[in-house]
N, C-alpha and C positions, 0 to 999 in steps of 0.2 A: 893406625889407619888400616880400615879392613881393604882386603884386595878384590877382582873380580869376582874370583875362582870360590871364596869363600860365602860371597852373596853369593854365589849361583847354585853352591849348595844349599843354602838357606833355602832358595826358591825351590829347586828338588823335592826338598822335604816338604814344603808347602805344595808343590804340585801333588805330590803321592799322598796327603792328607786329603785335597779336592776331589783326587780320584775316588779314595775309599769312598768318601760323604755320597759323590757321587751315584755309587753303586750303591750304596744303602738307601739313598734314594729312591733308584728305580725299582729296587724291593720292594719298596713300600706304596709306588706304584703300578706296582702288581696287584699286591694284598688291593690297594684300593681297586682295580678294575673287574677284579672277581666280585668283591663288594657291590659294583655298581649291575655286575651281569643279574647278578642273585636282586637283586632291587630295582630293575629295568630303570636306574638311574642312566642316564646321558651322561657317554664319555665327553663331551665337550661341556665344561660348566666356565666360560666367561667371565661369569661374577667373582667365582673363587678365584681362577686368574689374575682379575683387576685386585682384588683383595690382598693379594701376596704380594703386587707389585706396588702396592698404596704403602704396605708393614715396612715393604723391603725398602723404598724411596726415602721414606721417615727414619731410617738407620743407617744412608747410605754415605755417611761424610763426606768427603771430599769426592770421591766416588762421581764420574756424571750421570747423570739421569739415565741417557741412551743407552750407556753400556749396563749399566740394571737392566732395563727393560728388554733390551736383543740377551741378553744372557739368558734370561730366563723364561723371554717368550722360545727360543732355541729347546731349553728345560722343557715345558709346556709340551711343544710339539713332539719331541720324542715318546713322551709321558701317554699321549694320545695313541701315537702310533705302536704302543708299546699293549696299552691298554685295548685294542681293537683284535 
């Protein structure tokens, strides 16, 4: 039988995995916001928002809905504020 201590590091390591992702993410939301300066694209795109949260919903198992959607609208907005 596993104990707390041993899940809790499991979860550690899955935190410090979410973090990298995380960071590599917002690289990548950089790369795009110069993208969009150089292309007088609109930092707010909506559509692609709803789009990620349609892929991400379709994959989300047991998962609820809510917590997808405030995850990644949270994702979204920094992404914005990051991009400006």
């Amino acid at each position: 039988m596993e104990n707390v201590e041993t899940v809790r590091k499991e979860i550690d390591l899955v935190d410090n995995n979410i973090l990298q992702q995380l960071k590599r993410r917002m690289e990548l939301v950089e790369k795009v916001g110069k993208i969009k300066q150089t292309t007088t694209q609109p930092i707010e795109q909506t559509d692609r928002e709803n789009e990620i949260i349609q892929r991400l919903l379709a994959n989300k198992g047991n998962l609820p809905s809510s917590f997808i959607v405030n995850v990644w609208r949270v994702l979204f907005d920094q992404a914005k504020r990051q991009q400006r």
